[in-house]
N, C-alpha and C positions, 0 to 999 in steps of 0.2 A: 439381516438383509445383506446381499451382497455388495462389492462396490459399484457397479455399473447402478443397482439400484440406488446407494448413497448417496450417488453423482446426480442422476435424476432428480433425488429432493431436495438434494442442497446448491445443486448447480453448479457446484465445484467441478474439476476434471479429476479422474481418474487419476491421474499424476497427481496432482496437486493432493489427494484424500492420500497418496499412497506417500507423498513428501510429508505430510503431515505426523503421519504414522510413524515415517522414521526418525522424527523428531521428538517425536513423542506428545505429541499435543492431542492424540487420540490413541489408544490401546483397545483395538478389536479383537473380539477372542479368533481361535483358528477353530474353526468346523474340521469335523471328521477327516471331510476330503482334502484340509490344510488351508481351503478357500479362507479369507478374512468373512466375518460376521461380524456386521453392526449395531451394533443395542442402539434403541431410541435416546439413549443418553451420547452414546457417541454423533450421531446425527445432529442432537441438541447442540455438542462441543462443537462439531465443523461449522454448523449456523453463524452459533454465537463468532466463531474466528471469522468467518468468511464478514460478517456484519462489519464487527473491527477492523479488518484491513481495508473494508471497504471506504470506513471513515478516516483511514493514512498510519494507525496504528501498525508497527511493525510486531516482527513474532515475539521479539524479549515483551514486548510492551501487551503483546496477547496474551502471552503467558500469566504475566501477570494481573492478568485482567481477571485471564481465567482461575487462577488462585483468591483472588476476591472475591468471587463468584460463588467460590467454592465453600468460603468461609463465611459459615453463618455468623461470626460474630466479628465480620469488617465491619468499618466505619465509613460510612458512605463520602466522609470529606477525604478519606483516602482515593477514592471513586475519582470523584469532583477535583482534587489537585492532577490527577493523570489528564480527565479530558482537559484542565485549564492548560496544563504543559501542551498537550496537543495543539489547542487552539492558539496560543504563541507559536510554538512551530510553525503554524499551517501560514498565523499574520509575516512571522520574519519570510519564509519564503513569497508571500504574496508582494512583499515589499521588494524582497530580489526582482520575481520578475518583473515587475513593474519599474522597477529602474532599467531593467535589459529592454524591452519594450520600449520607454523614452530614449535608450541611447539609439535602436534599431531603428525608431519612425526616422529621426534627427539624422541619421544616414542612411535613410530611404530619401527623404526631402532635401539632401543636398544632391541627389545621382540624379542626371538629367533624365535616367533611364532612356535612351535613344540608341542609336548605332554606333555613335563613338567608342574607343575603347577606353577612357579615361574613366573614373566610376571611385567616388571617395570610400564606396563601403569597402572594394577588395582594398584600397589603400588603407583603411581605418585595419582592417582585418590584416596585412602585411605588416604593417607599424611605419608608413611609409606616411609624415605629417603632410596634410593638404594644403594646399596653396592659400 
C-alpha cells in the first residue's frame, strides 16, 4: 500500500508516516517505481505508535514499547512499570496545572476587570508586588 493509502487507515499524515520512517520506527520496502510500500505489518507498527502517543507516551518510550511488542518472551510487569511511570507523569503534571490554575483563578478574582488600567494580573505577571 502506498502512503496516502497508509495515512487513510491509520489517520496519521503523510508527514508524520514519512517522520516515522526516518526514524526508523517503520521500514517500508521501495517498490520498483522507488514509491514506499507498506506491508500490513508496518500499518500494524504506525497503529500501535499512533495509539501510544495518543496516550502521552513519547518516541523513546514507543520505541520501547515497540521492542516489547516484539519480544515474545517480555514480561508483561515490564509492560505494567512503563504505563505506571506514565501515569505518575500524567498525575505530576495534573498537579502542576492545577496549581497554575489556583494561582490564575486567585488573580483573575482580585482584577476588577473594568476600564481601569490598574489590573493585579499584569502586575503579578511584571513582578511588580500589589497593594
Amino acid at each position: 500500500m502506498n502512503i496516502g493509502q497508509a495515512s487513510d487507515t491509520t489517520g496519521l499524515r503523510a508527514k508524520t508516516i514519512r517522520y516515522y520512517e526516518e526514524i526508523k520506527l517503520v521500514k517500508p520496502v521501495r517498490a520498483a517505481n522507488g514509491y514506499r510500500d507498506y506491508a500490513d505489518e508496518d500499518i500494524h507498527r504506525l497503529a500501535f505508535v499512533q495509539r501510544a502517543r495518543s496516550l502521552g507516551f513519547t518516541i523513546v518510550e514507543c520505541r520501547l514499547l515497540l521492542s516489547l511488542y516484539e519480544d515474545t518472551d517480555r514480561a508483561s510487569a515490564d509492560v505494567k512499570a512503563l504505563a505506571l511511570d506514565k501515569i505518575n507523569e500524567i498525575d505530576r503534571k495534573l498537579t502542576e496545572l492545577n496549581s497554575l490554575r489556583s494561582i490564575l483563578k486567585n488573580l483573575a478574582n482580585h482584577c476588577h476587570g473594568d476600564g481601569r488600567p490598574d489590573c493585579p494580573i499584569i502586575d503579578d505577571f511584571a513582578g511588580i508586588a500589589t497593594k
